[in-house]
C-alpha positions as CSV (number, residue, x, y, z in Angstrom):
1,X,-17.3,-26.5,-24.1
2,X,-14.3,-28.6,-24.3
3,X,-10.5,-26.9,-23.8
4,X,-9.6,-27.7,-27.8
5,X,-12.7,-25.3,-28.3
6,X,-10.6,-22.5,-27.4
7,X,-7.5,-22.4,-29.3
8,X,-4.7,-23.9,-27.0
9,X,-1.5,-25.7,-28.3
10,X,-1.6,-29.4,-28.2
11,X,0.9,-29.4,-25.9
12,X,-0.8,-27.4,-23.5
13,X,-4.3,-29.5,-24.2
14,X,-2.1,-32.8,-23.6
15,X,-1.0,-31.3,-19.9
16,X,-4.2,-29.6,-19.2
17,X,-5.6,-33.9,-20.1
18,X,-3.1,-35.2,-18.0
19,X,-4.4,-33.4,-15.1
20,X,-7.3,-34.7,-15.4
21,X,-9.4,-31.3,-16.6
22,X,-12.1,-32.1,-18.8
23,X,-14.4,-28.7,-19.1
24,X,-12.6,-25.1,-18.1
25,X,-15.0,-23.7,-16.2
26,X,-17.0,-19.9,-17.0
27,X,-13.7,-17.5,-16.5
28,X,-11.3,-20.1,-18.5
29,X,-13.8,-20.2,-21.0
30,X,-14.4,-16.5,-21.3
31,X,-11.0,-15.5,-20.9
32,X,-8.7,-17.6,-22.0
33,X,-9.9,-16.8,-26.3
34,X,-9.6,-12.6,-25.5
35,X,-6.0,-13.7,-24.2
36,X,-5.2,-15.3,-27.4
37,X,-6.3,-12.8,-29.9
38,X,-4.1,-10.1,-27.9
39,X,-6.7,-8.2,-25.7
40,X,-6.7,-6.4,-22.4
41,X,-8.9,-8.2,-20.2
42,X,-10.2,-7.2,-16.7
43,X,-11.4,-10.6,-15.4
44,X,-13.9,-10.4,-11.9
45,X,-14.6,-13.7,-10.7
46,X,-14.7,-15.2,-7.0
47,X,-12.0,-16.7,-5.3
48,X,-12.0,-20.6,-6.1
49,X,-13.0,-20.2,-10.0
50,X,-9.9,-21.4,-11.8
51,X,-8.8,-17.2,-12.3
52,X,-4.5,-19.0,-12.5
53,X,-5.2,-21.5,-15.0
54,X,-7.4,-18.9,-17.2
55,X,-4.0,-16.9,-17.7
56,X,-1.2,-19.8,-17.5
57,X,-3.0,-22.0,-20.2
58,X,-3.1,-19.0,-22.7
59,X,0.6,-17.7,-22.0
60,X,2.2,-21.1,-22.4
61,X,0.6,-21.3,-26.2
62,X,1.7,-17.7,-26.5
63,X,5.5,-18.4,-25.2
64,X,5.9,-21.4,-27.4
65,X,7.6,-19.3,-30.1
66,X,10.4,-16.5,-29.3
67,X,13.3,-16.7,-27.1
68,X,14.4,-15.4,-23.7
69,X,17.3,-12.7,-23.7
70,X,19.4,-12.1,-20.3
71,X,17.9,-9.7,-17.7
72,X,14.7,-8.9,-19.7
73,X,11.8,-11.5,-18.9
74,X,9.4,-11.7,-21.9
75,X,6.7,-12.0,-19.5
76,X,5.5,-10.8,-15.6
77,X,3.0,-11.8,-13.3
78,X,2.9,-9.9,-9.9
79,X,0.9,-11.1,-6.9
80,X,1.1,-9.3,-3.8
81,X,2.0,-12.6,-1.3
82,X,4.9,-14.9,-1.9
83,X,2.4,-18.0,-1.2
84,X,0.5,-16.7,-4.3
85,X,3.6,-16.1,-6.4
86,X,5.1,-20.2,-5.5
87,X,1.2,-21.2,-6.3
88,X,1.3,-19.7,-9.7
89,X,5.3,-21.1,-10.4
90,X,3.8,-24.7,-9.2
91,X,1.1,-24.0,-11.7
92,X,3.9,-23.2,-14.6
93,X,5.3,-26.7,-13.9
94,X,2.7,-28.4,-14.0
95,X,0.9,-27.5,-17.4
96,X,4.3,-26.2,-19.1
97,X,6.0,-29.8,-18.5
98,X,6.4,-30.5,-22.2
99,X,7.3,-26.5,-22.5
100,X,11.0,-25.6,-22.1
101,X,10.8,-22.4,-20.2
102,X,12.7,-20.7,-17.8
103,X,10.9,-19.7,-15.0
104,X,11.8,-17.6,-11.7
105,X,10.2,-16.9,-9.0
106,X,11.6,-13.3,-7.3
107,X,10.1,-13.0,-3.7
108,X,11.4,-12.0,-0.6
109,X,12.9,-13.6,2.3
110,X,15.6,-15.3,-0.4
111,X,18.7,-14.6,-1.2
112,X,19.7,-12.3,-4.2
113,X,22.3,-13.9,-5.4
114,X,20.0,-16.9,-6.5
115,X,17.6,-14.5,-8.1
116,X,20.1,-12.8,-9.9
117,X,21.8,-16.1,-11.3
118,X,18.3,-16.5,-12.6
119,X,17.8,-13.3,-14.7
120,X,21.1,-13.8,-16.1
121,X,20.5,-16.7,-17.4
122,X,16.9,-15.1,-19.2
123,X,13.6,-15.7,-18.6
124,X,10.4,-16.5,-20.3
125,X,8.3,-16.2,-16.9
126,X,8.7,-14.4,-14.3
127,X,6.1,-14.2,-11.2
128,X,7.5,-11.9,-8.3
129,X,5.9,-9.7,-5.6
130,X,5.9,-6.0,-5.7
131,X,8.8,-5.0,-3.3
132,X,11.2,-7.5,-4.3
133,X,10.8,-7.1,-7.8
134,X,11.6,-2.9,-7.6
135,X,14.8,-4.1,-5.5
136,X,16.0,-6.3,-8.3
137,X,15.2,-2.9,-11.0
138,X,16.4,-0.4,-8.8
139,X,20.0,-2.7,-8.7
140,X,20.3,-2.3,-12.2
141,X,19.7,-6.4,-12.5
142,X,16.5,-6.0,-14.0
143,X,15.3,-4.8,-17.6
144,X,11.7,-4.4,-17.6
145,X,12.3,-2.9,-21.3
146,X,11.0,-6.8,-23.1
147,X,8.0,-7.5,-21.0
148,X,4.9,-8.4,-24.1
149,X,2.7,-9.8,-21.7
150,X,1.8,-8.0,-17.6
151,X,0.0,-10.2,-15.0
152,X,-1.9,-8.7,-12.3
153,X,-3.7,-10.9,-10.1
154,X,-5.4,-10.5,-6.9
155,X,-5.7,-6.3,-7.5
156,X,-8.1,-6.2,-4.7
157,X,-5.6,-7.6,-2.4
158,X,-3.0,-5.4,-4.0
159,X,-4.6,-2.5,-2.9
160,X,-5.1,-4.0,1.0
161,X,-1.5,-4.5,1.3
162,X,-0.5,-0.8,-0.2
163,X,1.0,-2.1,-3.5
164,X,-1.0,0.2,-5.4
165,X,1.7,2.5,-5.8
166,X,4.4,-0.1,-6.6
167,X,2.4,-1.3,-9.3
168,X,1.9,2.5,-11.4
169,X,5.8,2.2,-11.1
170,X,6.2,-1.0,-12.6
171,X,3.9,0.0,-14.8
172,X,5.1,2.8,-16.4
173,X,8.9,0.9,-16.4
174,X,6.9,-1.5,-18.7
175,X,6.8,-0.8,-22.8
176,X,3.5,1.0,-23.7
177,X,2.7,-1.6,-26.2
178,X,2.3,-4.4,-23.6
179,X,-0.6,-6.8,-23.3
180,X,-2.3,-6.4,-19.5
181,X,-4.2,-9.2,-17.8
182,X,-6.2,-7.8,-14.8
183,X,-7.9,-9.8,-12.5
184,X,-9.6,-9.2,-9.1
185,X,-12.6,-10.2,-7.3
186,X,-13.4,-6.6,-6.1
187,X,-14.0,-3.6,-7.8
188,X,-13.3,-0.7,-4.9
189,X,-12.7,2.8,-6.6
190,X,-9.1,2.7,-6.7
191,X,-8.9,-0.4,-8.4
192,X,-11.5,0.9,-11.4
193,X,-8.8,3.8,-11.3
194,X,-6.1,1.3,-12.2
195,X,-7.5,-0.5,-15.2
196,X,-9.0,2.9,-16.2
197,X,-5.1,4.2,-16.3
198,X,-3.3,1.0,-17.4
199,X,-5.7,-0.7,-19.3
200,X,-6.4,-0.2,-23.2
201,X,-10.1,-1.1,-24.2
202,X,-10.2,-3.5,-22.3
203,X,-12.5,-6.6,-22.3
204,X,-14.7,-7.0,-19.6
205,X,-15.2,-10.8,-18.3
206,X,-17.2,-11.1,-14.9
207,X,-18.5,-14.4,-14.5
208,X,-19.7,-13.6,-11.2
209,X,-21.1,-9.8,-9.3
210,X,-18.4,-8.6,-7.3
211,X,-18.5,-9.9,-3.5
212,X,-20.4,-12.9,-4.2
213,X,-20.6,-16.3,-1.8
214,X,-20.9,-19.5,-3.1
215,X,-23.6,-21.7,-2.7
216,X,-21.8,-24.9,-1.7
217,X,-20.9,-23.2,1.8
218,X,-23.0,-23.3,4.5
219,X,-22.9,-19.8,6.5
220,X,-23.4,-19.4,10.2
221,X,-22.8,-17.0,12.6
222,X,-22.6,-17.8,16.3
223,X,-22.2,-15.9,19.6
224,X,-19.9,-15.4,22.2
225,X,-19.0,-13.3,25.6
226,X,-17.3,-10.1,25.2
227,X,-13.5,-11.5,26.9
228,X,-10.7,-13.7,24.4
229,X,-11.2,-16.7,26.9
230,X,-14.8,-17.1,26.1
231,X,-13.8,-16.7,21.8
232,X,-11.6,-19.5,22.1
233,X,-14.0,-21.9,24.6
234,X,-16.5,-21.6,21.8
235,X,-14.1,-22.1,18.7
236,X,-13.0,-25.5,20.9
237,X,-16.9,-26.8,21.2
238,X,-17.4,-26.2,17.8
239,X,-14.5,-27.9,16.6
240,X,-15.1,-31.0,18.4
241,X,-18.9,-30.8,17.9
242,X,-18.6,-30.0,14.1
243,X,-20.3,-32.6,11.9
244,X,-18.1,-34.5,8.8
245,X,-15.2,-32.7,10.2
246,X,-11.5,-33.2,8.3
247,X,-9.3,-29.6,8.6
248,X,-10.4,-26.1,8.8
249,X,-8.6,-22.6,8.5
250,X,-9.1,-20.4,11.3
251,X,-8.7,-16.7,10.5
252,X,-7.6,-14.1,12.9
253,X,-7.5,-10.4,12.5
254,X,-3.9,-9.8,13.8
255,X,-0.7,-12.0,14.1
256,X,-0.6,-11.2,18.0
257,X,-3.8,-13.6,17.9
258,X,-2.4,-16.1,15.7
259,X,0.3,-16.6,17.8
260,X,-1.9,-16.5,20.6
261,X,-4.6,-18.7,19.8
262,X,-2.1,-21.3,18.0
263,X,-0.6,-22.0,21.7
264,X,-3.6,-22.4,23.4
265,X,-4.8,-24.9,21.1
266,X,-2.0,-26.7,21.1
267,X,-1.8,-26.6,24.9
268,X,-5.4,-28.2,24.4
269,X,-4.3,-30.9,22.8
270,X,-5.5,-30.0,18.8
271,X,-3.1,-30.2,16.1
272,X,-2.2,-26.9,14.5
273,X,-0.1,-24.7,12.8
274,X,0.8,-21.1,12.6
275,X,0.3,-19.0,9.3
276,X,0.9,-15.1,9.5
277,X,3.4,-12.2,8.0
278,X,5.8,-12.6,10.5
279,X,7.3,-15.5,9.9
280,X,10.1,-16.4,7.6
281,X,9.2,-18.2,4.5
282,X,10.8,-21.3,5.1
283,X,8.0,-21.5,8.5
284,X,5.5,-20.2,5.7
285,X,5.9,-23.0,3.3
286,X,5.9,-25.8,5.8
287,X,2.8,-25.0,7.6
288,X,0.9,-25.0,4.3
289,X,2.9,-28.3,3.1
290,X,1.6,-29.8,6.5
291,X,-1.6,-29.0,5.9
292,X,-1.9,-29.6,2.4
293,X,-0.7,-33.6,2.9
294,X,-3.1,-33.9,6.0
295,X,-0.7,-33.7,9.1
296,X,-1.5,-30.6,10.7
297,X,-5.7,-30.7,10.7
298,X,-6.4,-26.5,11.8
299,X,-4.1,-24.0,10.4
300,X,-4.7,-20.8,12.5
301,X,-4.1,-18.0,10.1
302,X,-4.5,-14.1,9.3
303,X,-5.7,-12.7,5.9
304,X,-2.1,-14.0,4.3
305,X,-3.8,-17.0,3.6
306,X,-8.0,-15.4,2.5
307,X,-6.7,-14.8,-0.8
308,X,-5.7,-17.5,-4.2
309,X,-4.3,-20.0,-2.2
310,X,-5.4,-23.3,-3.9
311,X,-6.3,-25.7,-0.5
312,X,-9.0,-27.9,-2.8
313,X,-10.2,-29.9,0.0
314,X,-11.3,-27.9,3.3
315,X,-14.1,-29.1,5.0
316,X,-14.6,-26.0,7.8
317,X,-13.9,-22.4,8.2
318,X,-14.2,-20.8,11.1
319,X,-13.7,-16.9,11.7
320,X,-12.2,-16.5,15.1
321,X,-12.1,-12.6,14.3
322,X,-15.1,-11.1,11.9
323,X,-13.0,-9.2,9.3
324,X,-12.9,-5.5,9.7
325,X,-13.7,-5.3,5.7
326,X,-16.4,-7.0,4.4
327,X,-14.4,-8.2,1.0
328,X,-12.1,-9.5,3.5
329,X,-14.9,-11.9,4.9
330,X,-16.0,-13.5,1.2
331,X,-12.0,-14.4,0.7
332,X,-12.1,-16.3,4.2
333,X,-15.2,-18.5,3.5
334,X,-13.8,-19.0,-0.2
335,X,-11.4,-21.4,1.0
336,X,-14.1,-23.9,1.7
337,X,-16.3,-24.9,-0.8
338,X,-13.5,-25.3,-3.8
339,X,-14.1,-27.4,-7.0
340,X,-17.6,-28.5,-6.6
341,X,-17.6,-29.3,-2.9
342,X,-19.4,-28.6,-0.1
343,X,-17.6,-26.6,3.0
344,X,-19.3,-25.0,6.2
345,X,-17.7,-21.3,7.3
346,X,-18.7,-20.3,11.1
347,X,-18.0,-17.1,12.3
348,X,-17.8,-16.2,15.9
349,X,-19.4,-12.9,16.7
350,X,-18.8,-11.0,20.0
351,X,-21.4,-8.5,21.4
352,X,-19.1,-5.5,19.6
353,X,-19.3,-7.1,16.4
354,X,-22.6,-6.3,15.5
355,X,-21.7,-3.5,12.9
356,X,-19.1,-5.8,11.4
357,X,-21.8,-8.5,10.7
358,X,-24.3,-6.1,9.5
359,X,-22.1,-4.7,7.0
360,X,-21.0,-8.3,6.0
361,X,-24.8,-8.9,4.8
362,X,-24.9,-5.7,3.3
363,X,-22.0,-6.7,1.1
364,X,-23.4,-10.5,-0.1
365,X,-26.9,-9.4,0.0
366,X,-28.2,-12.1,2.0
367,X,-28.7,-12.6,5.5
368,X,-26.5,-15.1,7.4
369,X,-28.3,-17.4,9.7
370,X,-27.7,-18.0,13.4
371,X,-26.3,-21.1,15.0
372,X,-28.5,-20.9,18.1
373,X,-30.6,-17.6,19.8
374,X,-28.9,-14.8,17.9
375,X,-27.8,-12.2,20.8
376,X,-30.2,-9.8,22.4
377,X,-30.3,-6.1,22.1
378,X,-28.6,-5.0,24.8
379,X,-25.7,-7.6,24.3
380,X,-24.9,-5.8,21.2
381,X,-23.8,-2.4,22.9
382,X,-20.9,-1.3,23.1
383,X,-18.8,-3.0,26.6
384,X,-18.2,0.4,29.1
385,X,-15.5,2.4,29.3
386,X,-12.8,1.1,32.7
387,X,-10.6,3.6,33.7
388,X,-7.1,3.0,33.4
389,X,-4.9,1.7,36.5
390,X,-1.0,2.2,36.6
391,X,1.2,1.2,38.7
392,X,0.8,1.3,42.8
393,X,3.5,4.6,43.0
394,X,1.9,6.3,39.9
395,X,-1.5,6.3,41.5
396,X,0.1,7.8,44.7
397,X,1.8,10.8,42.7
398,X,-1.5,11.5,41.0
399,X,-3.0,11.1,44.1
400,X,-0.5,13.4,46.0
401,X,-1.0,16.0,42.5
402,X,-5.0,16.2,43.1
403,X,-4.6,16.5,46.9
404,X,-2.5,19.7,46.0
405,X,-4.8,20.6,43.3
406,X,-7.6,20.6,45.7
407,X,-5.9,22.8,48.2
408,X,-5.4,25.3,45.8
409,X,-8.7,25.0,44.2
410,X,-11.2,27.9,45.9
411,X,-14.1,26.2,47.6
412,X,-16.4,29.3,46.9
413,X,-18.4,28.7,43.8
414,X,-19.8,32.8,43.7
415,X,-17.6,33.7,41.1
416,X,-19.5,31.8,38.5
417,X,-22.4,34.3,39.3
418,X,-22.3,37.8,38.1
419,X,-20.9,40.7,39.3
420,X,-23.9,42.0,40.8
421,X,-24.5,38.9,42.8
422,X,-21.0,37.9,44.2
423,X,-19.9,37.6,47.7
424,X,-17.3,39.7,49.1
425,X,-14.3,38.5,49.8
426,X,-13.3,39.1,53.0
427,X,-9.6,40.4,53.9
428,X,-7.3,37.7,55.5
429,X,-6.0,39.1,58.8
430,X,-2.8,38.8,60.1
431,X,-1.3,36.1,61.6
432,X,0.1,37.9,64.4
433,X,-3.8,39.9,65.0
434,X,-5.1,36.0,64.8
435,X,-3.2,35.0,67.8
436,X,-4.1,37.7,69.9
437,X,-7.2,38.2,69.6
438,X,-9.0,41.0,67.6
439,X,-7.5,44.3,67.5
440,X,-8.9,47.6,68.9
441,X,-10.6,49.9,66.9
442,X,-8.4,52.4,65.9
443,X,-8.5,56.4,67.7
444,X,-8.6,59.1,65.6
445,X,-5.7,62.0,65.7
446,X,-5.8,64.6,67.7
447,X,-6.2,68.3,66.0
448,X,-3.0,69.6,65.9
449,X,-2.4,73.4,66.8
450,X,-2.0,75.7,63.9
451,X,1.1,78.1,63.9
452,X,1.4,81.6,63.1
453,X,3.0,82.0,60.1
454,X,5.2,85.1,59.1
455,X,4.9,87.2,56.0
456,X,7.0,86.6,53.9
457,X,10.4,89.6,53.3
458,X,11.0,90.8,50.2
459,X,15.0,89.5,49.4
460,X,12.9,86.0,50.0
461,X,10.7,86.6,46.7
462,X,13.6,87.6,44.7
463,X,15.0,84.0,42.0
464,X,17.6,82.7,42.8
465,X,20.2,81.4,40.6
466,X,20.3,77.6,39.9
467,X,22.8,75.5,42.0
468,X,26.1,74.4,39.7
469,X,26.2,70.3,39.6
470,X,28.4,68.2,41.7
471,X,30.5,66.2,40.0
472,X,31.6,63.2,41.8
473,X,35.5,62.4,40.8
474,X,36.4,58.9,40.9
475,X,39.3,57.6,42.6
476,X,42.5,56.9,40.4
477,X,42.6,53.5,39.2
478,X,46.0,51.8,39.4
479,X,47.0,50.5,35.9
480,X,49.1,47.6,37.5
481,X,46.1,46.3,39.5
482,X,43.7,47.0,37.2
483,X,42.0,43.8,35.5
484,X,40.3,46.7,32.7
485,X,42.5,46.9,29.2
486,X,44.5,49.7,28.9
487,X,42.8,51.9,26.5
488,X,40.1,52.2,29.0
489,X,42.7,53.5,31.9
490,X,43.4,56.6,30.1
491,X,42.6,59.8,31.4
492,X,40.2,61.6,29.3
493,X,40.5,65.7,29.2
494,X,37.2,67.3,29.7
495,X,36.4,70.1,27.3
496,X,36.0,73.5,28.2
């Protein structure tokens, strides 16, 4: 099916020509007539299937008529990485050249004041990340009020990177009457949660099951030794022993290992760039420009760059970390492999990684094959447990602590045994009885005499009256020397 088959503009058919697109491919052509006629669609497709294009070519035939009003954009796409967001304003530009719309891109890591001389002026499109976009709303510089048309791409990735609650915010700031676009290549239970909420019958487009590989990428694994040296020996073989090499992405699991691994290479003599969270966006932008136009051959980065962005021609991925979520690993590959080409993704697997693998096979439903004898068994275990080592004076205070533990500690184990069966504890003796010797046994008493005693008279048996009490007077105290107040000084008469 041709793109005039599915009701674009001329205009749009004329850019969409000039590019050099002949055939959109099964998510365009699904999607892109339910857009037109006004529909909620939730669109599942792989990474690398032309999901942009399938809501850009549809939303510049929808925004040829109408005008933009200051501070209220008459449409918004959100995607949760500011690579994404400049991906889908590059894509604007280039199928809206003959359109005269005002675009904006609201991310972070630039300033406000440019972003706000933007809204003023009104726009048509606007594409922003979560975050920023609430800061611009909560500012009062931002009327979501006019939105007809809400973008959500990448929901999966979303709901990685905790925007799931930002987006039932911005969703409920949006009218009720709104057209929603929904796309992800996941469906975890969250995200079914979202379209269930936000979504109003909805059409279903799925080109593809959710988690699915595709077949133009060869999948290997390959093993390695348990320490970081022996990971990044092996990446180095393989990159210089890789067959109809030109660039590769190299994914880590944590920014730490970016940095790390990017520096090692480099001290090896490859040519690479950095790609993680961390760094500012101008950094951002021109490792990917680097790598796009061929200077920089490996781009060592972490997930920030598994999802949408559009790379077309990468030869090799290699997985220096296996994901810890399997949807994370079918996002990697997916940058290989793009537009009909064919792309090899190796991933290096340490002993501890078995689980990780395992459920990575679980999740495409195939088996991945080894480059070489898979590991055995008992490589797969977990590596044992070393006890932690401080410094040289902490290990002599907990020394010196258990030395007068032990003293204190009772050598005699009987008093785990029941009553019955305990030793006695014997008395300690004195020092004093220790030094001389043991003592003599002791002699008993002699009998004392018993005395006679009288009987007793009879004035003796008579009671006697009780004793009077003696009262003890105190001394005077002397008011002048006297540090007590002076209502306590006065003499108090006793009663009669």
């Amino acid at each position: 099916m041709p793109f005039s088959d599915l009701g674009l503009s001329p205009k749009v058919l004329s850019a969409v020509e000039a590019a050099g697109y002949t055939s959109p491919t099964p998510i365009q052509e699904q999607a892109i007539p339910h857009v037109l006629a006004r529909r909620d669609v939730l669109g599942i497709a792989q990474t690398g299937t032309g999901k942009t294009a399938a809501f850009v070519l549809p939303m510049l035939t929808m925004l040829e008529t109408g005008r933009a009003r200051a501070r209220m954009p008459r449409t918004l796409i959100l995607e949760p990485t500011r690579e994404l967001a400049a991906q889908v304003e590059e894509s604007f530009i280039k199928y809206g050249a003959k359109h005269k719309l005002n675009v904006a891109l609201i991310i972070g890591g630039v300033s406000f004041d440019n972003q706000d001389v933007k809204l003023t002026r009104g726009v048509d499109v606007l594409i922003a990340t979560p975050g920023r976009l609430l800061d611009h709303s909560e500012r009062g510089r931002l009327l979501m009020s006019g939105v007809e048309l809400l973008v959500i791409d990448e929901a999966d990735r979303m709901l990685d990177m905790g925007f799931i609650p930002d987006i039932e915010r911005i969703c409920k700031l949006v009218p009720f009457t709104r057209q929603t676009l929904f796309f992800t290549a996941t469906m975890p239970p969250e995200i079914r949660r979202i379209t269930e909420q936000f979504l109003h019958n909805p059409v279903r487009v799925e080109v593809a099951k959710p988690a699915s590989t595709v077949d133009a990428i060869t999948q290997q694994l390959v093993k390695t030794g348990r320490e970081p040296h022996d990971k990044r020996d092996t990446l180095r073989r393989l990159i210089r022993n890789a067959d109809s090499f030109k660039n590769a992405i190299i994914f880590c699991n944590r920014k730490r290992e970016v940095a790390q691994l990017h520096r090692s290479l480099v001290r090896h003599g490859f040519n690479a760039a950095a790609l993680h969270g961390d760094l500012d966006q101008s950094a951002r932008t021109a490792a990917l420009d680097s790598f796009r136009n061929g200077e920089v051959k490996l781009l060592i980065a972490s997930d920030v760059a598994a999802r949408g962005l559009d790379i077309p021609d990468v030869s090799h991925v290699f997985n220096f970390d296996v994901p810890h979520h399997p949807d994370d690993y079918v996002h990697r590959i997916g940058r290989t492999g793009r537009a009909g080409k064919t792309g090899v993704a190796i991933t290096i697997v340490a002993p501890m990684d078995s689980k990780s693998v395992a459920a990575i096979e679980k999740l495409i439903g195939q088996s991945i094959p080894w480059a070489g004898d898979p590991p055995a068994a008992e490589e797969t275990l977990a590596p044992p447990h070393r006890e932690h080592r401080g410094s040289r004076h902490e290990g002599r205070r907990d020394h010196g602590r258990q030395r007068q533990r032990d003293e204190r500690k009772p050598t005699d184990r009987s008093m785990d045994k029941p009553m019955d069966e305990r030793r006695p504890i014997p008395t300690p003796m004195p020092v004093a009885a220790v030094e001389r010797g043991p003592a003599p046994a002791p002699r008993a008493p002699a009998p004392m005499p018993r005395a006679s005693t009288p009987a007793p008279r009879a004035e003796d048996l008579r009671p006697r009256p009780a004793p009077a009490p003696v009262r003890h007077r105190e001394p005077p105290v002397d008011p002048a020397t006297s540090h007590l107040p002076a209502f306590l000084l006065r003499p108090i008469r006793a009663k009669a």
